[in-house]
N, C-alpha and C positions, 0 to 999 in steps of 0.2 A: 479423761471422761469415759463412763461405761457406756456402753453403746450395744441395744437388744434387735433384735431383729427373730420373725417369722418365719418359718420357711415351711413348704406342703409336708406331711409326715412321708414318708416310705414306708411298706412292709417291713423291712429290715431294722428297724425303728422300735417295735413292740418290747424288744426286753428290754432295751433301756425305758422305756414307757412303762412297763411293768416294775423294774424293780426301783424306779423314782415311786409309783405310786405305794411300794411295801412300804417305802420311807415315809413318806409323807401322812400315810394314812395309820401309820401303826399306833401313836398314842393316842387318838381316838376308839380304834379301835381293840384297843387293849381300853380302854376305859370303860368302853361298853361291855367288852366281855367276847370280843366277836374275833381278833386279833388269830386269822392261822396263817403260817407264813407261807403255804403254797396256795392258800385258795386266793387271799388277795394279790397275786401273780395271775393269778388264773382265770380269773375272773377279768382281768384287763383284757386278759389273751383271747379268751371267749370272744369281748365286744370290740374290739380295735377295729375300727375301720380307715384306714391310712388316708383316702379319698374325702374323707371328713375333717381329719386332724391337720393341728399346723404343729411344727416343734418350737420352740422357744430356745432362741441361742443370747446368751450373754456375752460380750466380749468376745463372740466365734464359739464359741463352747455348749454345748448340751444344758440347758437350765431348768428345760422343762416341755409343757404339751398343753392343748386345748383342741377339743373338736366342736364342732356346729354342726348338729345331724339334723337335715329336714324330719319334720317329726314322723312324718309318714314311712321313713326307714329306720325307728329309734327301737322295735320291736320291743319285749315286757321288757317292762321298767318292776320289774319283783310286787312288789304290796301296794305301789302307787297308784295313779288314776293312771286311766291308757289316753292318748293322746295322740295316736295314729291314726285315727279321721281327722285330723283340726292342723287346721295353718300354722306354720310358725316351726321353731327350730329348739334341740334340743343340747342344751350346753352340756357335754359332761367329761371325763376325763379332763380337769382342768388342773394339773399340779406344778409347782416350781420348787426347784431346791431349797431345801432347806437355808441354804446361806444367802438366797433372792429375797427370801420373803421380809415383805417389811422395807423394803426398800423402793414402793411402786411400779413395780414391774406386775404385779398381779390386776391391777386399778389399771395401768395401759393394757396389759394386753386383753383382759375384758372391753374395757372400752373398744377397740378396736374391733374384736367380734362382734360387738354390741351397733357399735355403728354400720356392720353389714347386715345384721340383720332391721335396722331401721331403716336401711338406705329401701330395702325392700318390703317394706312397713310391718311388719310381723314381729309378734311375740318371741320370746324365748321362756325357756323353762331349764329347770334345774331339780335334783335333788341332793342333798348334804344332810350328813350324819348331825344330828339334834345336837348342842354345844360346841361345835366347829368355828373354830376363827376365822372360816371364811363367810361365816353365816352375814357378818358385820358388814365386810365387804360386799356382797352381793345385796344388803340392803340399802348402802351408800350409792349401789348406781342403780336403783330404781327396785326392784327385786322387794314382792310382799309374800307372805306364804299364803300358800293356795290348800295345799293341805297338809298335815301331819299325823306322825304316829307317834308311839314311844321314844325311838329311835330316830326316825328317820322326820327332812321337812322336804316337802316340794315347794317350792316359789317360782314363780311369775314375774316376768317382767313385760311389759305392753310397750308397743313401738314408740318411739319417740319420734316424731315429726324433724324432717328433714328436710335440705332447700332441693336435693338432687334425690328424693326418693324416688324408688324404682328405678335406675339406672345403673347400680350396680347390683354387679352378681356377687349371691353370699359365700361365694368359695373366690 
């Protein structure tokens, strides 16, 4: 039986963080046109915040990452809306291996984020590159888009009602 588990990010943590995300991100972004193989590193390393992020182990092993940043510390979101006055949290650096995906582990470990941030009744938010297979997923658990561009979408997801809301913490 595979068996995934959580654990807080560490700082020491970012290059495997970074170079999951060159992987994962790269035929997108070779699709668009956008594809450089040191800024998408770079760009991770810029916003990492380890205090935010959980790792994602598979079987004991590296599989992946997900952070939940109160939005009030998600600083520019690039072309987006700003959302550093407003309640609620922002999902992003969310990737798993290539060899995870598709197998539920993206659907749990969402859900899981998703239920800390309900348990504290608050929204979350996201953005993902315009034809993203994760686009589908983030619409299965609740997630409508709130705005878009060419390239890129933001969506919303609104808290979902819970029996122990407010009682726990979203970290």
């Amino acid at each position: 039986m595979i068996t995934w588990s959580m654990r807080p990010a560490r700082a020491e943590d970012v290059e495997a963080v970074a170079d999951l995300r060159a992987v994962v991100m790269r035929d997108d972004l070779v699709r668009l046109g956008f594809y450089d193989e040191h800024q998408v590193r770079q760009r991770l390393r810029n916003r990492f915040r380890a205090e935010h992020t959980w790792i994602v182990e598979v079987d004991g092993a590296f599989a992946g990452c997900a952070a939940l940043v109160p939005n009030a510390e998600v600083g520019d979101q690039g072309h987006g809306p700003d959302h550093r006055d407003t309640e609620g949290f922002w999902l992003e650096h969310f990737y798993l291996a290539p060899e995870t995906q598709g197998r539920g582990f993206g659907t749990a470990v969402l859900r899981e984020l998703l239920d800390r941030a309900d348990a504290a009744g608050l929204p979350v938010r996201l953005q993902s590159l315009r034809g993203s297979a994760a686009v589908r997923l983030y619409e299965r658990e609740g997630f409508s888009v709130e705005t878009e561009t060419q390239h890129d979408l933001w969506m919303i997801r609104p808290p979902r009602a819970t029996a122990d809301a407010g009682l726990r913490s979203p970290r």
